[in-house]
N, C-alpha and C positions, 0 to 999 in steps of 0.2 A: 231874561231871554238867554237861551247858550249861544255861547259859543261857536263859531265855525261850522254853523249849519247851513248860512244862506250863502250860494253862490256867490264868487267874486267876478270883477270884469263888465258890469254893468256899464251901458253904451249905449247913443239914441241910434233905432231901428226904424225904419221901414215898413210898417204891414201895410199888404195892396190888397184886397177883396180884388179876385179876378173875376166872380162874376157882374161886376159892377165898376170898377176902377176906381174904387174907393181909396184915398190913400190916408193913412195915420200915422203920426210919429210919437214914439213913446221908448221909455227905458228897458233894454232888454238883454238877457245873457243868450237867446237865442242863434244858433247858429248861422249863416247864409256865406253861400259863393259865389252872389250878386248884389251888383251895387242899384242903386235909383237915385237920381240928380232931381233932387223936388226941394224947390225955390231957391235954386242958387247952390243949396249945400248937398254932399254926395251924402250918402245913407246906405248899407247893409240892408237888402233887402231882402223879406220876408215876404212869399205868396199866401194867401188863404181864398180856401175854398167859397169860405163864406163868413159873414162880419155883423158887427148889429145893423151895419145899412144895409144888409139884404137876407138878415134873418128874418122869418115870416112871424114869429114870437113879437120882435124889436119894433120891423112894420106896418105889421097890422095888415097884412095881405096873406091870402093863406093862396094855395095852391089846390084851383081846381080837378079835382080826379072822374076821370070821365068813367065808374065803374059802370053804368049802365050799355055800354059801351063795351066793354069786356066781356059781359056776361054774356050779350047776343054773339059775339066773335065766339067765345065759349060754346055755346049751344051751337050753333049752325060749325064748327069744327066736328065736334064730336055725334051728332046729328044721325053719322050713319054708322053708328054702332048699336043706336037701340034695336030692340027686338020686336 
């Protein structure tokens, strides 16, 4: 393996799933300018959008899209442009 390729400064982080309050602690060079006090010890924390507890992939819940829905919003918009 070379040399002086991997990051230094490795340190337990913080990731939060904001859309869930998911929290995980794990090794990270990642950056943060927030802390999170979770169980006692403080922690550098990282937000995410989204994590394997609320990926739809990880879950097994997909996310309903109402196009049928759209298409009539569609037609009845433009409705009074036919000829």
């Amino acid at each position: 393996m070379r040399k002086g390729i991997h990051p230094e400064g490795y340190r337990m982080v913080a990731f939060k799933d904001m859309s869930n309050g998911d929290v995980f602690i794990t090794r990270s060079t990642a950056p943060s300018k927030e802390n999170l006090e979770y169980e006692g010890t403080t922690y550098p924390l990282v937000k995410l959008e989204i994590s394997r507890t609320s990926h739809p992939y990880y879950t097994g819940k997909t996310k309903l899209v109402d196009t049928a829905g759209r298409i009539d919003k569609f037609k009845t918009k433009y409705a009074k442009f036919k000829k």
